[in-house]
C-alpha angles and dihedrals in degrees: 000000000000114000087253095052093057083048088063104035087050092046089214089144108039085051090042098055085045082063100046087035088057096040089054087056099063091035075050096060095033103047102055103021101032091087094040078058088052094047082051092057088051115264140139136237105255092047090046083061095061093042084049093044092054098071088058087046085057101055095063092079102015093064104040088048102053090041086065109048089038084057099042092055089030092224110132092148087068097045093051080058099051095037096057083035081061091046108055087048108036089056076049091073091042094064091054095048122099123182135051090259095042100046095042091053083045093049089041085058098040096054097051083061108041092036109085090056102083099039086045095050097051081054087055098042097046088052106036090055103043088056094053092043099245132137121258094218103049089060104041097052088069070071092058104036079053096053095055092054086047082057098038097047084046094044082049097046089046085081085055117033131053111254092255087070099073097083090055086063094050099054084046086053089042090044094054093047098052084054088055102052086058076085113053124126134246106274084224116065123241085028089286107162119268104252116246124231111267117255089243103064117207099220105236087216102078100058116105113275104008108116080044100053088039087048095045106040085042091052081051097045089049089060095072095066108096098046087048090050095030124035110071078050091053101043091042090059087043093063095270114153116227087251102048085054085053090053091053093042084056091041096065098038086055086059082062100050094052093050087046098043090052090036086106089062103050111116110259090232086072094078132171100291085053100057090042088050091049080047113058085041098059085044078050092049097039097043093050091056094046092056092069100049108247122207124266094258094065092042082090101065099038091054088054081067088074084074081071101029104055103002094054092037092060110038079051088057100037091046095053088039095054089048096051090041103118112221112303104354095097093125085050092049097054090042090057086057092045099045086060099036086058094053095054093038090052090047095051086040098058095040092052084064095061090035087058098042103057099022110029114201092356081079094080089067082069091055097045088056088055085051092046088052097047082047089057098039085054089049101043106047121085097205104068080055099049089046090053091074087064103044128081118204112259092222094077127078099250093060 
């Protein structure tokens, strides 16, 4: 039987993409309409940027923390369970809490929770996949297909339903997703047992171009923040209906689609550096224009640049990450990316609130300066450039 035939007959990937496809509902409702909820419970800006930035702080220690464990018993699979298990419940509590102090020591919960999913599930699809021969990118953009129904539905049901019902659609989204990963497959194929780490760890750190491919993809990443905390905020004081929000929330997530679902194709001399320098020039672009407050006609190209600034950014990262895992710390290895990535990501959060507050749209200057510098960390470094030569894209199905 042909490697392609045993994917199929194992369903690894078709269960894999309903997770991913669960868990981007709820990242669909949370990202663009979560701050409209806190809006709803009565707080600022400046105050919704601290409440947004907590989630990123606790990371720090949730996801290290669960990568670990999860390596040391090799068991990603279970983790994936407990972790969308977390998450239905912690956003639970959310949606009882009232008050600043209340809901930011709720979110804060319910992130540590909810936190080490997504950077688990790309380990276990990275993995899973590669044993049984079959392409990343393929698979995650059922995520992302997912995530534009989630905004558009929500965009649709904000003409129907008060703001402070958007966290009981989370946990739903979050629910539905913990029933799916009961049904996850073995990472190994056959059943075999998911390796442990070894008891001597090769520290991921020390290989060439690490901390420059981590620094730059999460500079990239963080320039995203004020459009994640802000702009629903921002178009909705412009005139935008819920709905066309939704549609421009799915616009940019269909950029990428179309840059996952031809990742296979893109040609292997590319390489990682490539796609996070792509990346961090479309964020630069995008976030320029942005700053001056562009009309509503020309909202939907620049949202097609999310296909570079944040699509090419992360298959460069998680291409170079899956390469320089040692043996059996791939959860490890994606939660030292993630771990960074959320430190940057909280700083630039929390400041985004104060940019906002006091500039408006002139905030997103800030963030195209972050994308220019992750632009320059990624070019500079020779490291990121020696390291290409031994890594293999992860889009193609040798990987």
């Amino acid at each position: 039987m042909t490697s392609k035939a045993r994917a199929i007959a194992d369903g690894f990937g078709v269960r894999l993409a309903l997770f991913y496809a669960g868990l981007f509902v709820g990242f669909g409702i949370q990202l663009p309409f979560f701050p409209v909820w806190l809006k709803a419970k009565g707080l600022d800006a400046e105050v919704i940027g601290l409440v947004l930035a907590a989630p990123m702080l606790v990371r720090i220690l949730a996801v290290p923390v669960a990568a670990r464990i999860v390596d040391r018993r090799g068991a990603l699979r279970h983790g994936l369970i407990a972790g969308s298990c977390g998450a239905a419940m912690g956003y639970a509590l959310v949606g009882g809490a009232h008050g600043f102090f209340a809901i930011l020591a709720a979110v804060a919960l319910a992130s540590a929770l909810a936190a080490p999913t997504l950077p688990l599930a790309d380990a276990y699809a990275l993995k899973g996949l590669g044993l049984r021969g079959r392409a990343y990118g393929p698979v995650r953009l059922w995520g992302s297909a997912a995530f534009i129904a989630a905004n558009l539905g929500a965009g649709f049901a904000s003409g129907y339903m008060a703001p402070t019902g958007y966290i009981w659609l989370m946990v739903a989204a979050f629910a539905a997703t913990a029933i799916v990963s009961f049904g996850l497959r073995p990472l190994w194929p056959g059943g075999t047992p998911e390796p442990a780490a070894p008891r001597r760890r090769r520290r991921l750190l020390p290989t060439p171009g690490f901390l420059a491919v981590a620094a730059a993809a999460s500079l990239v990443q963080a320039s995203h923040a004020v459009y994640y905390g802000f702009s629903t905020l921002d178009w909705t004081a412009k005139g935008l209906s819920g709905t066309a929000i939704g549609a421009l929330w799915a616009l940019g997530v269909a950029a990428e689609i179309v840059l996952f679902a031809f990742s296979a194709r893109l040609p292997a001399a590319l390489g990682p550096r490539g796609l996070l320098a792509i990346g961090a020039a479309g964020a630069a672009v995008r976030w320029t224009a942005m700053a001056f407050d562009p009309p509503a006609g020309l909202l939907p190209l620049l949202q097609c640049l999310h296909g570079l600034s944040f699509g090419a950014s992360f298959l460069g990262a998680v291409q170079f990450i899956a390469r320089s895992a040692p043996d059996g710390e791939a959860a490890t290895a994606q939660a030292d990316l993630s771990t960074i990535q959320a430190v940057v990501m909280a700083a630039a959060t929390g400041l985004s609130g104060v940019l906002y507050g006091h500039f408006g749209s002139l905030a997103y200057g800030a963030m195209a300066a972050c994308a220019v510098l992750g632009g320059i960390i990624v070019l500079a470094v020779s490291g990121v450039r020696n390291q290409e030569s031994g890594i293999a894209t992860n889009n193609r199905p040798d990987a």
